[in-house]
C-alpha positions in Angstrom: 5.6 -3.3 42.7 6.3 0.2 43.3 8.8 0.8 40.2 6.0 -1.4 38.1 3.3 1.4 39.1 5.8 4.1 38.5 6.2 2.6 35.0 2.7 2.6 34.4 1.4 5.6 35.7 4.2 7.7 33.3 3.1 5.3 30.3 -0.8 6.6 31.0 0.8 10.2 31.4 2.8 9.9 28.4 -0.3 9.1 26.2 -2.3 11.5 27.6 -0.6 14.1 27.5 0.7 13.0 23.8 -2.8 13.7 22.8 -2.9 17.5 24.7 -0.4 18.4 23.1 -2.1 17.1 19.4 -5.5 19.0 20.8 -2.8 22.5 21.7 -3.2 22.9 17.9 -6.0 25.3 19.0 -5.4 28.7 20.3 -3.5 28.9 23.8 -6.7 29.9 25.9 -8.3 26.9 24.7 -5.3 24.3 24.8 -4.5 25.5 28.6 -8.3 24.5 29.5 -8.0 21.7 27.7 -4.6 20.6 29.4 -6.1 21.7 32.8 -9.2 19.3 31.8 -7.2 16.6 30.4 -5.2 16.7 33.6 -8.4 16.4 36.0 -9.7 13.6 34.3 -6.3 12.1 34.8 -6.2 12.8 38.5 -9.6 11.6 38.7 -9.0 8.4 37.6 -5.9 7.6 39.9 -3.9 7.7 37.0 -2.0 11.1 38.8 -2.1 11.9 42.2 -3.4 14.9 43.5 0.0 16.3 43.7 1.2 15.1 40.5 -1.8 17.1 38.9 -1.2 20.6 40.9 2.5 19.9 39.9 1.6 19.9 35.8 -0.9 22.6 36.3 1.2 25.0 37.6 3.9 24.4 34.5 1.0 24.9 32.5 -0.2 28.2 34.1 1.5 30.7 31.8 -1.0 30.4 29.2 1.7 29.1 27.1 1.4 25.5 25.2 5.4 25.8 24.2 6.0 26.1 28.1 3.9 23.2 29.4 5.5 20.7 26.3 9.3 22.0 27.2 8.0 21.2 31.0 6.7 17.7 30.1 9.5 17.1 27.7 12.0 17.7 30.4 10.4 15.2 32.6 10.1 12.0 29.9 12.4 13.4 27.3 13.4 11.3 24.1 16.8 9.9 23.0 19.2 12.9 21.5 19.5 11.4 18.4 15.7 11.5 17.7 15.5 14.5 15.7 11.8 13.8 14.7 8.3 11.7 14.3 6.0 11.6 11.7 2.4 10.2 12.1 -0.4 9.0 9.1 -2.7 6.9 8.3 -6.0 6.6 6.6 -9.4 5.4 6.9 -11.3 4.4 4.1 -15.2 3.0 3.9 -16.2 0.9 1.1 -19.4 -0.5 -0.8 -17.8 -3.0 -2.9 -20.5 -5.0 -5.6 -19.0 -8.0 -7.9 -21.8 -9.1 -10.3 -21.5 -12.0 -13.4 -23.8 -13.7 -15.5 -22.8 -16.4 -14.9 -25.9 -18.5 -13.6 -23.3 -20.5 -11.1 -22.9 -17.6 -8.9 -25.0 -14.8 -7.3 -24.6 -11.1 -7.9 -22.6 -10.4 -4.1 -22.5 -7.0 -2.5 -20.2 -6.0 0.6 -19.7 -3.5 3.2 -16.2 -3.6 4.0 -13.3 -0.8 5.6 -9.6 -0.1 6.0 -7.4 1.1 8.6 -3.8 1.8 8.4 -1.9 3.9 10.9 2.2 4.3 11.0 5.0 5.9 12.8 8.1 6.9 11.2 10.9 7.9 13.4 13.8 9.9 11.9 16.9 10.2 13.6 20.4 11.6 13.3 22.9 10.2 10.6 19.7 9.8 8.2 18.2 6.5 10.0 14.6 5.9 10.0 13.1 3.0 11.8 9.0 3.3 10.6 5.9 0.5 11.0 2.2 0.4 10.4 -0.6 -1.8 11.6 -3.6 -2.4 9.3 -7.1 -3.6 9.6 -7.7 -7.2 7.3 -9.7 -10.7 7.5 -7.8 -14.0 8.0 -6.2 -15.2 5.1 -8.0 -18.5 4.4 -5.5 -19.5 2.0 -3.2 -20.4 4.5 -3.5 -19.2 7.7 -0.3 -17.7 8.0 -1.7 -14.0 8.6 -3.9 -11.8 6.5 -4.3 -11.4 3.1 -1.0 -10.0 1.2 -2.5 -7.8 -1.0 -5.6 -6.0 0.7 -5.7 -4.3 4.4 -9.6 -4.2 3.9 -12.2 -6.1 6.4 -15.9 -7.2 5.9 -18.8 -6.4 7.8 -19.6 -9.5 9.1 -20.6 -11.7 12.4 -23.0 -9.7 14.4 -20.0 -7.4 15.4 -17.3 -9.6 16.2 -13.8 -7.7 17.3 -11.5 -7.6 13.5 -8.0 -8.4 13.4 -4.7 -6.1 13.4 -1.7 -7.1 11.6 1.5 -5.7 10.9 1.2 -3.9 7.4 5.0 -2.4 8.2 8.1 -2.9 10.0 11.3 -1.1 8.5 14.9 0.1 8.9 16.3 2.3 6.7 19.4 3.9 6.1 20.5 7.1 3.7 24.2 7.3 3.6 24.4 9.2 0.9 22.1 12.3 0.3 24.3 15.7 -1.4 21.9 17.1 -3.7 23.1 14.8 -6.8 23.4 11.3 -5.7 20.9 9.4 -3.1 21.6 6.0 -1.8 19.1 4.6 0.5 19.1 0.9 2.2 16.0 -0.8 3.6 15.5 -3.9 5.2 12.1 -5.4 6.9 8.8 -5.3 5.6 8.2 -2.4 3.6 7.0 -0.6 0.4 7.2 -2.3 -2.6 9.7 0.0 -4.1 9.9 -0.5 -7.8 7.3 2.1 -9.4 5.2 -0.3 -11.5 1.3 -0.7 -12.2 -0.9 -2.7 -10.3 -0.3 -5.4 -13.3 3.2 -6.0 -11.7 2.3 -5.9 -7.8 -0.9 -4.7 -6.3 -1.0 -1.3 -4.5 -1.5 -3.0 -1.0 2.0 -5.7 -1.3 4.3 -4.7 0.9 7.1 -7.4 1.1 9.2 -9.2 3.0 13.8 -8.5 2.9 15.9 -6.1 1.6 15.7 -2.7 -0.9 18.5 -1.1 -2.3 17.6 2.8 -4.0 19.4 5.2 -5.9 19.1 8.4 -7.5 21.7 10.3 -9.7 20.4 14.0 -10.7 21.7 14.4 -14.4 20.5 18.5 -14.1 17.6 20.1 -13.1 15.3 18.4 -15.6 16.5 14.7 -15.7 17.3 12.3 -12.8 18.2 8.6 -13.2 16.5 6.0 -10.2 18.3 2.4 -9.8 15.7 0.2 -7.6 17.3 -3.3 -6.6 15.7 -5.9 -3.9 15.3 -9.1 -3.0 12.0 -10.4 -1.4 11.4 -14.1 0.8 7.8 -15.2 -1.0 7.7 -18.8 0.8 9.5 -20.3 3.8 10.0 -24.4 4.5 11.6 -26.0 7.3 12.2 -29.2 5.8 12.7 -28.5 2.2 16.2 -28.6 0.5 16.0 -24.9 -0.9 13.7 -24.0 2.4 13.2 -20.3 0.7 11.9 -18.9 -2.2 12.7 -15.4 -3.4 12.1 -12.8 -5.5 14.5 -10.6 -7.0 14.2 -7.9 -8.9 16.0 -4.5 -10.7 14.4 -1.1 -12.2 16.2 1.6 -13.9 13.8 4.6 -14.7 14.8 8.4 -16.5 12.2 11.1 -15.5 12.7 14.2 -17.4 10.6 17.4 -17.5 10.8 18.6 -20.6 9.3 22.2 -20.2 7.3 23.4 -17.2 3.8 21.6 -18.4 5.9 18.5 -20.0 7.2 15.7 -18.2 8.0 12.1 -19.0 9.1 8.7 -17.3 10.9 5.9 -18.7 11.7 2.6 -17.2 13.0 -1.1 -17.5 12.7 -3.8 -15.1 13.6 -7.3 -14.7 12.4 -10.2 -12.0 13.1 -13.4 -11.6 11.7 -16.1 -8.7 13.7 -19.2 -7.7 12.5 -22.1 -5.9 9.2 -21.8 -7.2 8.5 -25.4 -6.2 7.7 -23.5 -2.8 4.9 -21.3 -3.9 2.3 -23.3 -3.1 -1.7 -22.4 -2.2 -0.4 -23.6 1.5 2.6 -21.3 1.4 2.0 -18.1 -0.9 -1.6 -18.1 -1.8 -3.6 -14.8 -1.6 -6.8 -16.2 -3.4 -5.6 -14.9 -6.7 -6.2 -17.8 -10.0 -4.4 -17.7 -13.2 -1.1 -19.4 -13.4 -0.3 -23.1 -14.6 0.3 -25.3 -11.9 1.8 -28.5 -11.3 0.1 -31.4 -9.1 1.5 -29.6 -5.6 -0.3 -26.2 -6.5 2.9 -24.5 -7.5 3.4 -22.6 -10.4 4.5 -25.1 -13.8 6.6 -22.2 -15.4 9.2 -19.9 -14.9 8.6 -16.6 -13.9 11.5 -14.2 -14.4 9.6 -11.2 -16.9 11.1 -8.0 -18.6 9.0 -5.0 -18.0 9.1 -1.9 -19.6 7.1 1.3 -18.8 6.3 4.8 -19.9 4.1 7.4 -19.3 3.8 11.0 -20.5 2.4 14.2 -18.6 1.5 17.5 -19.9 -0.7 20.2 -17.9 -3.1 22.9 -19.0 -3.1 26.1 -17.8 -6.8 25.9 -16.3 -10.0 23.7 -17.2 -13.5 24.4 -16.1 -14.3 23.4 -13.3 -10.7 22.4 -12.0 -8.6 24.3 -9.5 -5.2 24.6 -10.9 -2.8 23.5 -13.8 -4.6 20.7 -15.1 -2.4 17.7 -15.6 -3.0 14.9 -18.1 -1.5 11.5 -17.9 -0.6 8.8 -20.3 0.7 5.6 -19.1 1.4 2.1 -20.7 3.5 -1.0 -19.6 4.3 -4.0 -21.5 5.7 -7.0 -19.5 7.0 -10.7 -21.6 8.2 -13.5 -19.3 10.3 -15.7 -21.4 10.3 -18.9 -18.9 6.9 -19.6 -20.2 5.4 -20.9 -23.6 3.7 -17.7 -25.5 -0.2 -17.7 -26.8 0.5 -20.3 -29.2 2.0 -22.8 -27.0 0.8 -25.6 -24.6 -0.9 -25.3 -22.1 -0.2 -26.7 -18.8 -1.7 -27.7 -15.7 -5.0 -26.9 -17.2 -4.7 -23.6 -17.2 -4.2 -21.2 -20.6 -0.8 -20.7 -22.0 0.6 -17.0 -23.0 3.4 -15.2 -22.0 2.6 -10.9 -22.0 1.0 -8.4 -20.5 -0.1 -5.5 -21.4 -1.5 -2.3 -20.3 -2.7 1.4 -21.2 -4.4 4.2 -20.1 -4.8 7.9 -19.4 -6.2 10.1 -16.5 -7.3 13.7 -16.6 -6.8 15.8 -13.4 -5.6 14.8 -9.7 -7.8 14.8 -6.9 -5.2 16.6 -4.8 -6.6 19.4 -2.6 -10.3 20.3 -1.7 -12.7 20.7 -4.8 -9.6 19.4 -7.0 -10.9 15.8 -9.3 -9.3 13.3 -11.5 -11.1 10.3 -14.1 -9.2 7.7 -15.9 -9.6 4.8 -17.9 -6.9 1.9 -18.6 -7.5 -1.5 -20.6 -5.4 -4.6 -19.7 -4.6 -7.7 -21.0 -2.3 -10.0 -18.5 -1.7 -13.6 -19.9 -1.7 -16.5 -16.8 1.6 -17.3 -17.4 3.3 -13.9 -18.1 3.9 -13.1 -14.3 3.3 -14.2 -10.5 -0.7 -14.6 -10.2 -0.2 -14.0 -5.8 0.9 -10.3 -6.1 -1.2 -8.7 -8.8 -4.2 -6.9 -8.5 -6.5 -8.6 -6.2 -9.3 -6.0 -7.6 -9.0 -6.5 -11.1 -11.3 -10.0 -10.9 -13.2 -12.1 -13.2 -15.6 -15.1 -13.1 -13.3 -18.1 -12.4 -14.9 -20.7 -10.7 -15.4 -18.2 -8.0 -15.0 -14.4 -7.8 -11.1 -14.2 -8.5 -8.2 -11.6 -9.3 -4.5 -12.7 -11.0 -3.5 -13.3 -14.1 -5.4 -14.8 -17.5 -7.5 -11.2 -17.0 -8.5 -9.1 -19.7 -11.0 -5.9 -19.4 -10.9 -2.3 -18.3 -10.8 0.1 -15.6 -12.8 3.1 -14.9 -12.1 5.4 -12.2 -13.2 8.6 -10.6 -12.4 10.8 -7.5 -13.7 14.0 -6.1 -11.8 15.8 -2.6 -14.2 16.8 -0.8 -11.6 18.5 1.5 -8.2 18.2 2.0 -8.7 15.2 3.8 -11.8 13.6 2.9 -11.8 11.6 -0.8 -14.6 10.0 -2.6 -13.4 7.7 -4.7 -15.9 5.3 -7.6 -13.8 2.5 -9.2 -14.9 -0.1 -11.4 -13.6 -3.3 -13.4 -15.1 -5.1 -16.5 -13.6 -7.9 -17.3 -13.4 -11.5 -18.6 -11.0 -14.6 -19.0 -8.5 -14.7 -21.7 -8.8 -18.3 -22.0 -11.8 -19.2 -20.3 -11.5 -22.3 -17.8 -15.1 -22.1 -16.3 -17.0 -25.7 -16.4 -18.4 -26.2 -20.2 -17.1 -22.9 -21.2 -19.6 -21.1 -19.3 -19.3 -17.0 -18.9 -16.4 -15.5 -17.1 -17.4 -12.3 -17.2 -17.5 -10.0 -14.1 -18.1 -6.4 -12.9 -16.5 -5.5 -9.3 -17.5 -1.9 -8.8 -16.5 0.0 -5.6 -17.3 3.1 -4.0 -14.9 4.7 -1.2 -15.0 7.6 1.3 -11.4 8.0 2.5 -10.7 10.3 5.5 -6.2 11.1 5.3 -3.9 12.2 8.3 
């Protein structure tokens, strides 16, 4: 019992004094009658004894913060081959309206927020072990944990306590790192790593197995990335092929042309296998589009070529923008040649069509305090041209329900202001409507989900 209370009593001393050190950002004066503070409440509470408190007090009694963290570090010091930690995270607050006129559903407004805090530990030999917990409702779809692609809870039953889930949980390794060549290993849950649009994988997807990255600097104004990974989408105990996977490869040239011009290039391929497994029970997200077969899973094959480009140029100044003013063209165009194109069958009852596409340009980057950015994008994603369960949850229409996925065609308008260096306000809003409408008697699909965000950054 005694080790057991020793254990705890320098966990509760470890935290604490974790977050003196964070409140030592001020001047010394201050952070030594904070410590001294900190430390009182501490003894107060039984959590020190009274001469466990004089103890840390004197260490602390040369005014100097350095001192009293080389003092406690000595006591509960870290593993040598830590050479660092990194903490972030972000808060975000949302009022999120989706409105249709469609007479079978009500205009619905929500009050929702996100929370997402990490760790990433660096350590000698370039290893990083990192993970983040994030805020999210139950995923109704199938129970298995939250929703996939959003981190974002609604306010809802008279104050009930909300749910934390695992958003991250990584290993990585950097063998290689000289200045020319990066090679970086990742296995866990992690980043999606291939640098696509939200019409390939929505912002919030961070999946499940192995990434392989590479770099190559060509000179100082072109490098050459290789993204590789493989990704478990479904498991089943009893089934023959009990997985299903993902698997997927980018290569991407950016370039800066001049010191205002700079460009990006890229090609991708995916394929999934075992599809069979991807049903509503095992993979949904709430996401509609694809052609299914009588189980729920998808009816075609999903292995589509994407290829993507954008331009940037920046502008000296513009009024009132702080800064070179960037401007940024991007487009993407994705085919998926295991399913019929526009002109073919459909199947499953859902629309046929095979491509995606999608466009659009931003002016500015909400960056730094009093620093702004507006965009607009239009996109056109057939149901059958990629994996309805990972796109963008946000880009919705009318479909029997409020729904993201694919069959979506509409636009994007977006907007954000820093209000500090921190603090983002962020207006976003879809239009949209059903390629090939599927709603009873052909009745309107069409659906605004406009959102408005105040997002606090550490």
């Amino acid at each position: 019992m005694k080790k057991l209370k020793n254990r705890r009593t320098i966990t509760n001393v470890a935290i604490f004094a974790g977050a003196a050190a964070l409140m030592a950002l001020t001047p010394n004066t201050h952070a030594q009658s904070t410590v001294n503070d900190l430390l009182n409440k501490l003894e107060q509470k039984g959590i020190l004894t009274v001469d466990e408190a004089k103890e840390l007090k004197a260490e602390n009694a040369t005014n100097s913060v350095a001192d009293f963290n080389q003092a406690f570090n000595s006591k509960f010091a870290m593993p040598d081959w830590i050479t660092s930690y990194k903490l972030s995270g972000d808060f975000r607050g949302r009022f999120d309206e989706r409105a249709t006129p469609n007479p079978a559903q009500e205009d619905n407004a929500r009050l929702r927020y996100r929370l997402r805090v990490g760790l990433q530990v660096n350590m000698k030999d370039n290893l990083q072990v990192g993970f983040r917990v994030g805020s999210g409702d139950v995923n109704s779809a199938n129970g298995l944990g939250g929703n996939p692609l959003s981190n974002t809870s609604t306010f809802q039953g008279n104050g009930t306590k909300k749910f934390i889930y695992i958003d991250e949980a990584y290993g990585k390794w950097t063998p290689i790192n000289d200045g020319t060549w990066m090679i970086a290993g990742t296995i866990g849950k992690m980043d999606e790593p291939f640098q696509e649009t939200p019409m390939v994988f929505d912002a919030d997807y961070t999946p499940e197995g192995g990434a392989l990255q590479a770099t190559y600097k060509i000179n100082d104004w072109n490098l050459l990335a290789v993204n590789g990974a493989g990704f478990v989408l479904a498991y089943s105990g009893t089934a023959a092929q009990n997985m299903s996977f993902l698997y997927g490869g980018q290569v991407l040239w950016n370039a800066n042309w001049t010191d205002k011009l700079s460009s990006s290039l890229g090609v991708a391929a995916y394929d999934i296998v075992n599809r069979d497994l991807l049903t509503t029970a095992n993979a949904g997200a709430g996401n509609k589009g694809n052609a299914v077969n009588a189980a729920g899973d998808p009816a075609c094959n999903l292995n589509p070529i994407v290829v993507d480009a954008s331009v940037t140029y920046k502008l000296d100044s513009f009024p009132l923008y702080r800064g070179a003013f960037p401007i940024k063209l991007v487009g993407e165009y994705m085919n998926n040649p295991g399913a019929p194109g526009s002109g073919g069958p459909a199947a499953g009852g859902a629309p046929s069509g095979n491509e995606g596409f999608y466009g659009g340009i931003v002016f500015g980057q909400a960056a730094k305090q009093g620093m702004w950015d507006i965009g607009y994008r239009y996109e056109s994603l057939d149901a059958n041209a990629w994996f309805a369960q990972i796109v963008n949850d946000d880009n919705l229409t009318y479909n029997a329900g409020f729904a993201g996925g694919t069959n979506v065609k509409g636009h994007l308008f977006t907007a954000d202001y820093a209000l500090t260096d921190a603090l983002i306000f962020s207006f976003t809003c879809y239009v949209n409507s059903l390629i090939g409408n599927t709603n009873p008697g052909g009745a309107s699909s069409h659906a605004v989900h406009a959102m408005a965000d105040l997002m606090w950054k550490f």
